[in-house]
C-alpha positions as CSV (number, residue, x, y, z in Angstrom):
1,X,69.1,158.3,168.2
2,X,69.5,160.9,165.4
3,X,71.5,163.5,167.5
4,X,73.8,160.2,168.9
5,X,74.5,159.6,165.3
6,X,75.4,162.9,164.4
7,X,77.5,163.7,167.1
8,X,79.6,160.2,167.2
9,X,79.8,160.0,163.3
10,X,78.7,163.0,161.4
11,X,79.9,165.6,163.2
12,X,83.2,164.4,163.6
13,X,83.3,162.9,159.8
14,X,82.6,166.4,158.7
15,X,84.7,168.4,160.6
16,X,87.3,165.9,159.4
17,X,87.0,166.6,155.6
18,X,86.8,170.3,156.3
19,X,90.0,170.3,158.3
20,X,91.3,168.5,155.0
21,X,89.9,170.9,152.3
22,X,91.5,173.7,154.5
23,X,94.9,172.4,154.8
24,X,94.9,170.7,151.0
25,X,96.9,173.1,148.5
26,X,94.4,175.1,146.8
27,X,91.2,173.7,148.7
28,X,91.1,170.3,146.2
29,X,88.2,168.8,147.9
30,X,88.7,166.0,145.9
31,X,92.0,165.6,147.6
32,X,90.4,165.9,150.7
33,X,87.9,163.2,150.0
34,X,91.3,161.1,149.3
35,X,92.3,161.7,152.5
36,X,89.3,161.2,154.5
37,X,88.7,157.9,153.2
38,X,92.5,156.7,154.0
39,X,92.2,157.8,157.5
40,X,88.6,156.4,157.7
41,X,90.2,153.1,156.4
42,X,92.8,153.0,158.8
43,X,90.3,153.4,161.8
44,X,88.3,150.3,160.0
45,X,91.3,148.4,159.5
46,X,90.9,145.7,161.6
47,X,87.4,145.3,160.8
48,X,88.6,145.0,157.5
49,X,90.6,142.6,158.0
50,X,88.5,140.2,159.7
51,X,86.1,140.4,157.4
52,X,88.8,139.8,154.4
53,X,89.8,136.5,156.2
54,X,86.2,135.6,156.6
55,X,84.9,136.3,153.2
56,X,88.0,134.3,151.9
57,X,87.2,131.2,154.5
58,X,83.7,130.8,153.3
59,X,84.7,131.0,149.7
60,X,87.0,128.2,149.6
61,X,84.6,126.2,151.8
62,X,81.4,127.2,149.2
63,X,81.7,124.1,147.1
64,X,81.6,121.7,150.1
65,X,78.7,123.5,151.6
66,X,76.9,123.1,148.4
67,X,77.5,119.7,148.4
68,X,76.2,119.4,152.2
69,X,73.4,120.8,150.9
70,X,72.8,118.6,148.1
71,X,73.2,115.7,150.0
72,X,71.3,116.3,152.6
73,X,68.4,118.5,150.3
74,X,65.3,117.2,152.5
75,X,66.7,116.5,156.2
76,X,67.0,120.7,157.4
77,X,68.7,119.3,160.7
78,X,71.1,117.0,159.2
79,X,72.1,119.6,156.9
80,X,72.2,122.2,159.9
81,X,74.6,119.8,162.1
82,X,76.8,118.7,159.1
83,X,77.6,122.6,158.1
84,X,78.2,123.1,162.0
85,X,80.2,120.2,161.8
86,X,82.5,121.6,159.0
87,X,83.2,125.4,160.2
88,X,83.8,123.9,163.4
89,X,86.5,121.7,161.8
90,X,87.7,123.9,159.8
91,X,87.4,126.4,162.5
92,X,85.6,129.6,160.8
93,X,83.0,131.2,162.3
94,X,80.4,131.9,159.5
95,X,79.3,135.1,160.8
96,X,83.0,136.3,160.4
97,X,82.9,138.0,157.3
98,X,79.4,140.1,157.8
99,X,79.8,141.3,161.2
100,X,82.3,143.4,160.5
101,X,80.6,144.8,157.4
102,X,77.5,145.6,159.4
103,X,79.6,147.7,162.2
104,X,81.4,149.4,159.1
105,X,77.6,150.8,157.6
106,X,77.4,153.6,159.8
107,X,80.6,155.1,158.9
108,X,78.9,154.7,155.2
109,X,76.0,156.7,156.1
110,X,77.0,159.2,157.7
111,X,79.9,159.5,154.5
112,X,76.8,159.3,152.6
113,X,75.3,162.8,154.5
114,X,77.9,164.3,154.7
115,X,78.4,164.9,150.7
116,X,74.5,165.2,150.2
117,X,74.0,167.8,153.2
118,X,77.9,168.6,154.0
119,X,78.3,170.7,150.7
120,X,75.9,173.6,151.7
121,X,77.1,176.6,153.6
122,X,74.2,176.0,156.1
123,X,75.9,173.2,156.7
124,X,79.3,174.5,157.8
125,X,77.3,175.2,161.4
126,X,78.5,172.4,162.9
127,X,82.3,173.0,162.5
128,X,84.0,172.7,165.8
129,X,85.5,175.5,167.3
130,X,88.9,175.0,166.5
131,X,87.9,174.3,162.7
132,X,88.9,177.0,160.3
133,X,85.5,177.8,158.5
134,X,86.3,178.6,154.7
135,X,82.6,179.8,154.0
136,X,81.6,177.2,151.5
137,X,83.4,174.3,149.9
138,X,84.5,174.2,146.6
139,X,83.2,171.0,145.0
140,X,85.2,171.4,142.0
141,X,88.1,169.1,142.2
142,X,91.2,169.4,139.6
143,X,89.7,172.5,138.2
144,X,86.8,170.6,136.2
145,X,85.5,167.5,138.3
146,X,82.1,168.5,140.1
147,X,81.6,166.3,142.8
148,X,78.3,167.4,143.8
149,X,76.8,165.6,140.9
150,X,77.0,162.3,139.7
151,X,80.3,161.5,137.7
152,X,80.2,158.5,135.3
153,X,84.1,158.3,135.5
154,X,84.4,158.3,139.1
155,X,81.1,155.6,139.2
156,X,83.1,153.1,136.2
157,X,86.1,153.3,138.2
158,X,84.5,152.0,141.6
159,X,83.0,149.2,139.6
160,X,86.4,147.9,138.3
161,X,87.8,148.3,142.1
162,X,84.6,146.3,143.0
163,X,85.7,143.9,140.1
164,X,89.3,143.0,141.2
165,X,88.1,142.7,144.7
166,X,85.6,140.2,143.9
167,X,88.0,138.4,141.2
168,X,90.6,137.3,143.8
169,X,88.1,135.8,145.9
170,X,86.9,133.5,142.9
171,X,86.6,130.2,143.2
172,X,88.1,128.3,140.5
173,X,85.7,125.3,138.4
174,X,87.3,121.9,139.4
175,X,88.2,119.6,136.2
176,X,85.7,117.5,135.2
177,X,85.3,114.1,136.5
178,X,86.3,114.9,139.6
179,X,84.2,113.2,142.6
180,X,81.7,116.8,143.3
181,X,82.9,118.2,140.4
182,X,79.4,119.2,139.1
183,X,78.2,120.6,142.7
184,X,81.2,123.1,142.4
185,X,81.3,123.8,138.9
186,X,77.8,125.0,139.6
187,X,79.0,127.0,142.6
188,X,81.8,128.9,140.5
189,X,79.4,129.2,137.8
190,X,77.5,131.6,140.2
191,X,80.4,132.7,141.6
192,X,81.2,134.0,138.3
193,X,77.4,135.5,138.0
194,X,78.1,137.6,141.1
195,X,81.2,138.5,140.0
196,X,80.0,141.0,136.8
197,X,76.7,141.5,138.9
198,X,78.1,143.5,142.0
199,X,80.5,145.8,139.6
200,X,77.3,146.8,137.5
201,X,75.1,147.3,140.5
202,X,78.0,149.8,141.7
203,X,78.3,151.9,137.9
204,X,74.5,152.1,138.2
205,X,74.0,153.3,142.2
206,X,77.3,155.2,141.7
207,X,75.9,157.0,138.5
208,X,73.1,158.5,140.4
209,X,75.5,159.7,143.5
210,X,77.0,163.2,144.0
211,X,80.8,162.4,142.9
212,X,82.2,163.3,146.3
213,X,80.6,160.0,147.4
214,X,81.5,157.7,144.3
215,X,84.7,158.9,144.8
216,X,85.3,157.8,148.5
217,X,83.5,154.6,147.3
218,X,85.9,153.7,144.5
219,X,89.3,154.9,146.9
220,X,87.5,152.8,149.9
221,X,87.4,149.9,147.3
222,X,90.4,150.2,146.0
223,X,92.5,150.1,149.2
224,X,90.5,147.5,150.3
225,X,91.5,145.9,147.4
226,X,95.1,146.3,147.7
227,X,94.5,145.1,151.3
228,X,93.4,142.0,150.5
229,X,95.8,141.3,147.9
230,X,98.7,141.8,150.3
231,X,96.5,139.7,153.2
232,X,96.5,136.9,150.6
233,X,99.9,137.1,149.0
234,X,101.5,137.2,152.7
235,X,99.5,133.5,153.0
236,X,101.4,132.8,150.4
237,X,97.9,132.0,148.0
238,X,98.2,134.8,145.2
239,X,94.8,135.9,146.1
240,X,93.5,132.7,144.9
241,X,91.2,130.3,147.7
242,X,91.9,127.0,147.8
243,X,89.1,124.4,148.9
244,X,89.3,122.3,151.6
245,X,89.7,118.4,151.2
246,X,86.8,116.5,150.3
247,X,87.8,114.5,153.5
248,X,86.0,117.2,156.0
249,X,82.9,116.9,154.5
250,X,82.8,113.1,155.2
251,X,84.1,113.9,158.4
252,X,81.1,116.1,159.0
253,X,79.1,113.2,157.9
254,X,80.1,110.9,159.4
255,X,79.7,112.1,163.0
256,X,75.8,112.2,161.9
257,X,75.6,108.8,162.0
């Protein structure tokens, strides 16, 4: 299983970024890691993309899942039929937005080795034939950036991309005295919670990563990002979720009975 994940994703991931350092003016591997990750991106695209549409889909819906499961707290298979019963009429699949994520975690790991093994002359073995070797690579990047140890720049900046991708999949509070208007203030309340929690988590993992790797973090975020925004301004939305009408939910309750 090893050798089938270095030679489908490694390997080839490798060779990749070397064939970029070598062609980059003046061997910038920090341009190189730019360029990687954009072609990586575009191979993930539409894996991306579902998982966009997805992760937006379940976050409108979130309040009136809550509210499923506040109404029905102690019957499991009620609750179980009525949350079918609403991603079937609103016609999401709820498994949409992580199955796509989960097929994109290789390509992370093998990113991931490639900057913590990659970097060594060793390493440079496993070029392909028709890949120039340039002896070692260079990890400085603009003439001062190491990006073979951790960068607290490079980890502050993936944490603000992580910010603005989460922010435009907020769920707004609804105004008070509104019929289920506690269930979803409560749901954007930890909405909001997850919001400054995911950034943080990424400043303090991307602290203690070699550079290279925060640095095809926070470019992966940030055209994801930028993807999303366009995804969701083309719907005409502004990035913002809207929730579906309380109507489905008694519609899902309805054929319980």
């Amino acid at each position: 299983m090893g050798q089938l994940f270095n030679t489908i994703l490694y390997e080839p991931i490798f060779n990749l970024l070397v064939f970029f350092y070598n062609v980059v003016p003046g061997n910038d591997l920090g341009v190189a890691i730019i360029l990687l990750t954009i072609f990586i991106k575009l191979i993930l695209y539409p894996l991306s993309k579902q998982s966009i549409k997805g992760q937006k889909a379940l976050q409108s819906l979130q309040p009136k899942i809550e509210q499923i499961k506040q109404q029905y707290k102690t019957e499991k298979e009620k609750q179980a039929q009525a949350l079918m019963a609403l991603y079937k009429s609103e016609k999401i699949n709820p498994l949409s937005s992580c199955l796509p994520l989960l097929i994109q975690l290789p390509f992370l790991f093998a990113v991931y080795r490639v900057f913590i093994e990659g970097l060594k002359s060793e390493s440079l073995v496993v070029l392909y034939p028709f890949i120039n070797n340039p002896g070692q690579l260079n990890p400085q990047s603009l003439g001062f950036v190491d990006l073979s140890q951790p960068n607290l720049v490079l980890a502050f900046l993936a944490g603000l991309a992580q910010y603005w991708q989460a922010k435009m999949l907020q769920t707004k509070a609804p105004p008070k005295g509104l019929p289920g208007a506690k269930d979803e203030s409560m749901t954007a309340m930890m909405n909001k919670q997850m919001l400054y929690f995911m950034p943080i988590l990424t400043v303090v993992i991307g602290a203690s990563l070699p550079g290279g790797l925060t640095l095809y973090w926070f470019v992966l975020t940030l055209l994801t990002a930028l993807q999303q925004l366009l995804m969701f301004k083309k719907d005409g939305q502004g990035g913002k979720p809207t929730n579906p009408s309380p109507a489905v939910v008694n519609n899902g309750a309805e054929q319980q009975k």
